[in-house]
N, C-alpha and C positions, 0 to 999 in steps of 0.2 A: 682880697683876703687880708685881714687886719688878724693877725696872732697877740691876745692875750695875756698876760701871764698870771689871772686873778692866784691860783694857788698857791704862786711861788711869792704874790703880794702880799700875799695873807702872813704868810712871815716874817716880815719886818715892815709895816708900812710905812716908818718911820723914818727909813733910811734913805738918803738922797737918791742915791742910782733907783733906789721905787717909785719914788715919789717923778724922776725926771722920765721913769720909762713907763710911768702911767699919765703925764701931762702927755707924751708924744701920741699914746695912744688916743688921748680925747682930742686930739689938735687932728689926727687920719680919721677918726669918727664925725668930725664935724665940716672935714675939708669943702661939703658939696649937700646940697640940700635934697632930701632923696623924695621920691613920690609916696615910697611907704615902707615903712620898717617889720618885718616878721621876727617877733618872738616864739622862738620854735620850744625855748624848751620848759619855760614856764617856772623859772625859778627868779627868785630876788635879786643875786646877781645877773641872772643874763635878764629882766625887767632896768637895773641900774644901769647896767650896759647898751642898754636900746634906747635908753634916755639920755644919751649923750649925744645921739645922730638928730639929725635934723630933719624932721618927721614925721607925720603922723603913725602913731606905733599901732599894731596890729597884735593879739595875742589870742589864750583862751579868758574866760571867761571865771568867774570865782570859780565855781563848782566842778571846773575841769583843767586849772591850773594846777601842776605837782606841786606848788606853794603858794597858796591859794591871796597873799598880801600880792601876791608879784601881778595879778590881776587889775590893782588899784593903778598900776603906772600906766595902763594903757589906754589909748582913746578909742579903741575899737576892739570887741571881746567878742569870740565866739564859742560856740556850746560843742564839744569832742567828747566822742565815742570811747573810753578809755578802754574796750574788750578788746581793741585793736591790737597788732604786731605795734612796735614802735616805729619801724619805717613807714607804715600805712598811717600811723598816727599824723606825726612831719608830711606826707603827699596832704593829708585831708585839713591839715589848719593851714597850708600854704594857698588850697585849693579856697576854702572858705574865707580868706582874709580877702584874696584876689578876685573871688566869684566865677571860678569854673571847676566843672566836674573831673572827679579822677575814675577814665575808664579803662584805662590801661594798664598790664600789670607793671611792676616797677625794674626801670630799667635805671641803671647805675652810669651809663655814659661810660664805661671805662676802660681800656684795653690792655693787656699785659706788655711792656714793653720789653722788645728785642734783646735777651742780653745773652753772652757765649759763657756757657756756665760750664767749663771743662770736667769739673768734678762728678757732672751728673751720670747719672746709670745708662746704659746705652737702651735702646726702647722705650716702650710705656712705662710708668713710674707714677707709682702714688706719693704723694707726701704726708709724715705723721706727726700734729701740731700736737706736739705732748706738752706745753711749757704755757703754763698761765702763772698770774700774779698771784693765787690762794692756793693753797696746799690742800683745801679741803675741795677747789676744785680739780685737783691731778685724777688721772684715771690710774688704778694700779698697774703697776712695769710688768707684771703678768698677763695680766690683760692684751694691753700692746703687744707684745710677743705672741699670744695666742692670733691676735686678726694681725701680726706681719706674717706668720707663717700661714694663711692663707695665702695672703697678698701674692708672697713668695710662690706660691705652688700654682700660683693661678698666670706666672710668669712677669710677674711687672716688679723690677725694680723698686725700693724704698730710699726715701729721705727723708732725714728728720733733722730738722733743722730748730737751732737754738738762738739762748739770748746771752743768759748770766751765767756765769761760771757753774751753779749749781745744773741749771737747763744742760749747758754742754758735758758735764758729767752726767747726766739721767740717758741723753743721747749717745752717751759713749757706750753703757750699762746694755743700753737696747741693741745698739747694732752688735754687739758681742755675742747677742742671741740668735742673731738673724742674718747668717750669712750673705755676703752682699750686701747688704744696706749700708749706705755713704751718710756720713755725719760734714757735712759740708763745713765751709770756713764760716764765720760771723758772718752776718748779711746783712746788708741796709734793707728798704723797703724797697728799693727798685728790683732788685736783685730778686727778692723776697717773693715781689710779683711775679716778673718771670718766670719762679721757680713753681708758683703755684699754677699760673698761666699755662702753663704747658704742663700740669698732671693729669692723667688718667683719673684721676679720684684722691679726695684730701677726706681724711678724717680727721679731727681735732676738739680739742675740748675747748670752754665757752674761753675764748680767747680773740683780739680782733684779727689775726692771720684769718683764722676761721672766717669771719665775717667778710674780708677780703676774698677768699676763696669765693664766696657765694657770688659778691659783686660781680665776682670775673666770666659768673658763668659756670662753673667748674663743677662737676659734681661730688657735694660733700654732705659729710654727715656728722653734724655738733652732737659733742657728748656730753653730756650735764651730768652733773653729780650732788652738788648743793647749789644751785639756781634752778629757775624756774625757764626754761627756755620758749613757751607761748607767748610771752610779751617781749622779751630780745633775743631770741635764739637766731640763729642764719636764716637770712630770710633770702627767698631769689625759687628760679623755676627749675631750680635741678638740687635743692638742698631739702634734706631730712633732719631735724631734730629728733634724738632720742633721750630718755633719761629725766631727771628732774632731782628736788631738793630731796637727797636722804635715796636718792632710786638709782645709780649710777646702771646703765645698760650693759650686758653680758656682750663678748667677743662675737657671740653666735650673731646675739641683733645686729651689731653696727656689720657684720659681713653678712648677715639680711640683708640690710639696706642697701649698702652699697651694692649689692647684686641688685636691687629695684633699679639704681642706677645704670645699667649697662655689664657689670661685671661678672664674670661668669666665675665664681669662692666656691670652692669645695670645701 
């Protein structure tokens, strides 16, 4: 794993500390000569960036590239199905670069790791990812409260866990609604795993918690509000997408779903 920091370059590329921690970066990109480089995401900078390793570069093809010059850096182009989820997209140009079939559904390798989280609710416990980066994707605090007090009556525990100062005040607003529900301490991603690792069921709006949920197995349900969640919503064998751009889903549907899930919401 080689970390990046093209965004953070982009704003000052002029300045020494940019300039010496983008030579470092191409000095680990070129340490070792690879059999074959995948361009997964088909832009200009990550094409810039595959052309620093030493390699024959692998990507799509014009007509299926999300930026279609980023095409031109490559020495081997393939043709992609863009109706795909975006994780199926990633399995099938890695599948086509290498020359084997994807028959399997997609498994994430990943395991929740062990952590002693004292704060949590004693028994089963849903968690409720209310805190994304767009305002216009939040789900309303009504809302929430209407499927936690399902949750509630169906016996399982609540956490909702936050980020930024505004998040931990939204989560402060919610459990005041909802007696019993724990607004836990700040959390890293370890922690964050765990926490999700071991729920009963995660609902969440388009946020990557959400998306970690899925990976873990867990069963959840993304709630969209302004995106489109067919081509990135949570993907995985126990997750539901509802909602879309301008259609935010009613409390009833996402405790539909989650009852498809396993859970028994009154």
């Amino acid at each position: 794993v080689i970390p990046v920091g093209v965004r953070r370059w982009r704003k000052d590329w002029v300045a020494e500390a940019t300039r010496r921690e983008i030579r470092d970066a191409k000095e680990l990109f070129q340490a070792e000569r690879y059999d074959l480089v995948v361009d997964t995401q088909g832009l200009l900078k990550s094409a810039l960036l595959a052309r620093w390793a030493r390699g024959p570069i692998c990507g799509c093809n014009w007509d299926s590239a999300r930026e279609k010059i980023a095409s031109l850096f490559y020495d081997r182009r393939v043709r992609l199905d863009w109706s795909r989820h975006a994780v199926e997209r990633n399995r099938m140009i890695a599948a086509l670069c290498l020359g084997y079939e994807v028959t399997t559904p997609a498994c994430y390798g990943i395991r929740a790791p062990q952590r002693e989280l004292p704060w949590l609710p004693r028994g089963p416990y849903a968690v409720l990812l209310h805190a994304t980066s767009r305002a216009d994707k939040l789900w309303p605090e009504d809302h929430w409260v209407a499927l936690g007090e399902r949750l509630l009556s169906a016996g399982l525990g609540l956490a909702l866990p936050w980020g930024g100062e505004p998040e931990r005040e939204r989560a402060g607003r919610l459990a005041g609604r909802l007696p019993g529900a724990v607004v836990p301490p700040r959390l890293g991603l370890e922690d964050a795993a765990a926490l999700l690792g071991g729920a009963a069921a995660v609902a969440g709006v388009d946020t990557g918690l959400s998306h970690l949920a899925a990976a873990l197995g867990v069963p959840v349900v993304g709630i969209y509000c302004s995106t489109d969640p067919g081509s990135t919503g949570v993907h995985g064998a126990s997750a539901i997408n509802l909602g879309g751009v301008g259609r935010p889903p009613t409390p009833e549907e996402v405790a539909a779903a989650l009852g498809r899930g396993g859970l028994e919401l009154r």
